[in-house]
C-alpha positions as CSV (number, residue, x, y, z in Angstrom):
1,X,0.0,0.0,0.0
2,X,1.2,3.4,-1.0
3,X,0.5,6.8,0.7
4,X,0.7,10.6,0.6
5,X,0.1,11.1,3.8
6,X,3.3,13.4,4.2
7,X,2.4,15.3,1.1
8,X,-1.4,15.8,2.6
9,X,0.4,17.0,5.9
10,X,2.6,19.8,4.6
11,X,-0.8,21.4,2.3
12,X,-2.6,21.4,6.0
13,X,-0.6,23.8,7.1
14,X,2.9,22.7,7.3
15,X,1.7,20.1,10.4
16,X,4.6,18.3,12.3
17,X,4.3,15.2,12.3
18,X,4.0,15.2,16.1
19,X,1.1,17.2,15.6
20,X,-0.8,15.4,13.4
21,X,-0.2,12.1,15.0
22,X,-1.5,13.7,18.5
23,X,-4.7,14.6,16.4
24,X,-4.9,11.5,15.2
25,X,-3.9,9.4,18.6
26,X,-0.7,7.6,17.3
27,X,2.9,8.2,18.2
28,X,5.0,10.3,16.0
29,X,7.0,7.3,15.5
30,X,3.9,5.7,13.6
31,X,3.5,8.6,11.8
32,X,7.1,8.5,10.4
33,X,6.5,4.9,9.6
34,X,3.2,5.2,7.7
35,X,5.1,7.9,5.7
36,X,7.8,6.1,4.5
37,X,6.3,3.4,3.3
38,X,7.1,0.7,6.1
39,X,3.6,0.6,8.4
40,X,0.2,0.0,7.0
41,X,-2.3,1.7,9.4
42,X,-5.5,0.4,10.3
43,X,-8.4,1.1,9.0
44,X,-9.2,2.9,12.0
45,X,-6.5,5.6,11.4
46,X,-6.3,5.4,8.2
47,X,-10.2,7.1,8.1
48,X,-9.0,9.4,11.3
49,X,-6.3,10.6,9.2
50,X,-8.3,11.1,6.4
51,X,-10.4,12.9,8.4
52,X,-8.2,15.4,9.6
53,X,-6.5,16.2,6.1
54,X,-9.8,16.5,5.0
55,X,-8.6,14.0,2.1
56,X,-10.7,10.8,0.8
57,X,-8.8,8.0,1.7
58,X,-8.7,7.3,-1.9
59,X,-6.7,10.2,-2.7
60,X,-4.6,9.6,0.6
61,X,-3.9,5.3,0.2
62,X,-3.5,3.1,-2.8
63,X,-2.5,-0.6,-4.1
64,X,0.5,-0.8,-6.2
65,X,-0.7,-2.9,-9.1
66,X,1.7,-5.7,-7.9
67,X,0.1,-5.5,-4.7
């Protein structure tokens, strides 16, 4: 699964990524993870972050065709 998670963070404002992932109730670690590639969320905060970038989660998360 692929993301632009990081992307949608810097157009909300320039967030920090410990202040998104407080909104969103994960550790900044996490967020760094989910970011780079290496952690798929759950569904659970993949919708909260969503939520919060006021991005559909299709415009936020995708499958790689080889995925």
């Amino acid at each position: 699964m692929r993301n632009r998670v990081k992307i949608a963070r810097i157009e909300k404002g320039n967030l920090t990524q410990t202040e998104l992932a407080k909104k969103v109730g994960i550790t900044r670690q996490t967020l760094n993870l989910i970011e780079a590639q290496k952690y798929n969320p759950s569904l659970k905060v993949c919708l909260l972050l969503s939520k919060y970038l006021e991005k559909g989660l299709d415009e936020l998360f995708w499958l790689e065709e080889s995925e």
